[in-house]
Structures are given as C-alpha cells and as structure tokens.
N, C-alpha and C positions, 0 to 999 in steps of 0.2 A: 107587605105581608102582615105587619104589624096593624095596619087600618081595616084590612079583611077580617082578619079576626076578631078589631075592634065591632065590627058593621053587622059580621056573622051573632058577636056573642050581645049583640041589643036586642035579636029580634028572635033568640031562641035560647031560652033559660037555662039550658044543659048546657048549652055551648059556654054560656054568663061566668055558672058557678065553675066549669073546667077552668076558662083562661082567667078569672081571679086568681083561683087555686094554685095553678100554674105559678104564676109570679109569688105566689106566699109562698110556697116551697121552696123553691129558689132563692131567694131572700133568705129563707127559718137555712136552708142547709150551704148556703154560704157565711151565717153569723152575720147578715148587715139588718142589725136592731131595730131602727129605722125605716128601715124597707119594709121589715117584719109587719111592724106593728101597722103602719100605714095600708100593707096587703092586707093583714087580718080585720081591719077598720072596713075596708070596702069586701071584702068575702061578705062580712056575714050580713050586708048587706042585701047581696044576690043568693044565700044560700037557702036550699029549700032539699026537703026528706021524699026519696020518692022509692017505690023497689025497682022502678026500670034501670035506677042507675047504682042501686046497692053496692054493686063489688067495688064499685069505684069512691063510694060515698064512704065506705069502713077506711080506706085508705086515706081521704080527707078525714074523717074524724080524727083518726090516727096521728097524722101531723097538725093537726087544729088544736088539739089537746095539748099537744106538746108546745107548742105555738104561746097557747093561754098561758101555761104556767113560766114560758118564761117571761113573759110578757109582764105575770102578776109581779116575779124577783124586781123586775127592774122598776116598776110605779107603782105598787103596793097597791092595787084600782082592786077592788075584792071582786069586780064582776067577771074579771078577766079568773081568776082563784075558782069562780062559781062555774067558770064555760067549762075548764080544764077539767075538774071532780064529776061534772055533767057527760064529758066524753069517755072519764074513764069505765065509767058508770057501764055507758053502750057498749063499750068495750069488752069488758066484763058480762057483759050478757052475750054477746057474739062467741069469746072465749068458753063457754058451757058448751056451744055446739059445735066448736068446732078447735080444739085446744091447739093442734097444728101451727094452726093459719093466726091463732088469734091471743094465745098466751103469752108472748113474746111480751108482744102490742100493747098489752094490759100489763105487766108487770113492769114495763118502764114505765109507764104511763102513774103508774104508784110509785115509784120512785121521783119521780117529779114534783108529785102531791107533796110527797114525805119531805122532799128538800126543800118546798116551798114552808110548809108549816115546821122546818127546824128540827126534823123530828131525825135525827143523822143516820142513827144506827139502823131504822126501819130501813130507809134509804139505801144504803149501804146493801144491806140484803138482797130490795128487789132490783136493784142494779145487775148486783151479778145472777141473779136470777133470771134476769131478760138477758143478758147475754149468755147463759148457755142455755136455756130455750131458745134463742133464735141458733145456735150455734148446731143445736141436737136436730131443730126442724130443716138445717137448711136453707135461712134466709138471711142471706150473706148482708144485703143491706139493714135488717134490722140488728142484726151483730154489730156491724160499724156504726151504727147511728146510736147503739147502746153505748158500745164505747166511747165517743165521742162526747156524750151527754155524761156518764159515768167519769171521764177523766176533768171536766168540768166541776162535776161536783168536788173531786178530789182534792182539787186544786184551790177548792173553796173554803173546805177544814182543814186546809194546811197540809195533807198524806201527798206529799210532793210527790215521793216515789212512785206511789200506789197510781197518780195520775198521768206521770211517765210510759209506765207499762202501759195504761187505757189508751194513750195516744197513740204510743207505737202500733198496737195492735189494730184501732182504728184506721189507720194510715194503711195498712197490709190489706182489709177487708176491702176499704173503697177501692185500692188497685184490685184485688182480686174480682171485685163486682164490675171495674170495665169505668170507675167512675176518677179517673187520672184528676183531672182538673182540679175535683175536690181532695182527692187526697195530696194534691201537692201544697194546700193551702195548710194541711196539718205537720207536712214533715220538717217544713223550718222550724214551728214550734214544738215538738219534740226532740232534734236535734239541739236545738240553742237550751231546751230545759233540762238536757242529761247531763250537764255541766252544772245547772243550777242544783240538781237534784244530790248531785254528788260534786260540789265544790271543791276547788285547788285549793290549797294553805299556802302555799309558795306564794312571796311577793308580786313574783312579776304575772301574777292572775289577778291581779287588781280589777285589771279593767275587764279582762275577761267577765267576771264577777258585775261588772257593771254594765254589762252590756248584755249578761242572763237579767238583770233585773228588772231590765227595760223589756224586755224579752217576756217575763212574767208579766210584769203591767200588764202589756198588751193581751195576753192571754186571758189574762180576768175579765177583759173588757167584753170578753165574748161570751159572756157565765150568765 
C-alpha cells in the first residue's frame, strides 16, 4: 500500500503534496521533532498553490505554519520564522472571509509567532483566543490542538498550573474528536504533572517528586 501510493504520488502532483502532507501531520501531531522537520524538508519540496485543491491547501497552510514556527524554537534557521509569519499572513486573509472557518486558525497561528519572538503576554492572549474561537465555532480539533500548543507554551514560562489545566482539557477534546490514540499520548503527561504542579511536602514523596521531574523533562522535549 505504502509503494502504491509511493508510485501514485510521482506521477500526479496532488497525490505528491497530499502523501507528503500526510506524514508531516502526523509527525507535527504526534510531537516526533525529527520526523517533523525531515517531513517539512521534503513537503515543501512537492508543494505547489493551485484553487482545484484550495479547501484542502488552507488546512495544509494551517499545520505548515504551525509546523515552521516550531521548527524555527528548536534551530533558530530564520527561514523556517519567515515560512510561519508568511502562512499566518494567508491565514489572515482567508479569516476576512470567512471568520467561522478561519479565525481560530489565525489566532493560534499568532500566538506561535509571539512565542517564537519572546513576546509572552501577546501570546498568552491569542492562545486563549484561539481556543474559544475554535470552541464558539465548533471545531473540536482546533480546540485540542490550541490547547495542546497553549499548554506547551505554559510549561515554557514556568505557569505550571496554567499548563495542567491546557492538557487536561486537550486530552477531553481529542477523545471527544474520536482521536484516542493521540490523546492517550497526553494523559500520562498530565496525570504525572498534577503532582508536579501541586507537590507533596511529606518525606516519603521524595521520589514521587523525582519521578514528576523526569516527567517534566520529558515534556519540554516536546515544546
């Protein structure tokens, strides 16, 4: 199956840029960095603007942007910084006509920008911004994928708590969206971090204590 659609996607350009696509998403929404970056190297490769396949191309921008800028956190590469602010852009122009479907999309999409350029508080804003826009429109997956981005960041200026609540609530959405798999990859990490977040004093939570910390590492690896 896998060489079919390798065979299909050589000899017809929509097919190319889908099963790139395909595998970057996957990668960007299981947190493997790696993969990420390696899928968005060969995307943009194949990718090309066309209106026959518009509805499908707003939802690649969508995750390519968000793609970019974490891309830019982890190697400082400013072209990766330039693709991200270039999709928010298109973003933002689709959002004028169509605020439903597309204001969501755009306002995490600046909050990404904001976390990349330091800028916290901006951040902070369009975070929860985009998650009750996605939340008011009805688009359960960009609700989860807000939170999930948004309790990252949290966890990045130290609002332990604040990043607590983001996960749990992340974790409710992708089961509510039908998407188990991923959200079971979130609820260890929320579970093991509500000890972190509200620490024992008692001696014999030593190790408990030591065991959230490793616990947090790990989580950050994924920012």
């Amino acid at each position: 199956m896998h060489l079919y659609s390798t065979k299909r996607s050589q000899k017809n350009p929509f097919a190319a840029q889908a099963f790139r696509f395909q595998g970057l998403m996957i990668s960007f929404i299981y947190r493997d960095f790696e993969a990420t970056k390696n899928a968005a190297e060969k995307y943009i490769g194949c990718k090309f603007d066309s209106w026959v396949a518009l509805s499908y191309n707003t939802i690649e921008t969508f995750i390519f942007g968000l793609v970019s800028f974490w891309i830019y956190r982890k190697t400082n590469c400013i072209q990766w910084l330039e693709t991200g602010v270039h999709t928010k852009q298109m973003m933002q122009r689709w959002s004028e006509t169509s605020q439903w479907n597309f204001l969501q999309k755009f306002y995490l999409l600046d909050a990404e920008e904001h976390f990349c350029n330091e800028r916290y508080g901006s951040a902070k804003q369009s975070y929860d911004v985009a998650v009750s826009y996605a939340a008011r429109h009805k688009f359960i997956f960009d609700e989860a994928l807000a939170c999930e981005l948004a309790g990252y960041f949290s966890l990045d200026i130290k609002e332990n708590s604040t990043s607590f609540d983001y996960f749990k609530r992340a974790y409710e959405k992708y089961q509510s969206w039908g998407a188990h798999g991923k959200a079971t990859t979130l609820r260890p990490l929320w579970n093991n971090f509500q000890q972190y977040v509200q620490p024992c004093q008692k001696p014999e939570c030593e190790l408990a204590s030591s065991q959230n910390a490793r616990s947090e590492k790990k989580l950050r690896q994924k920012i």
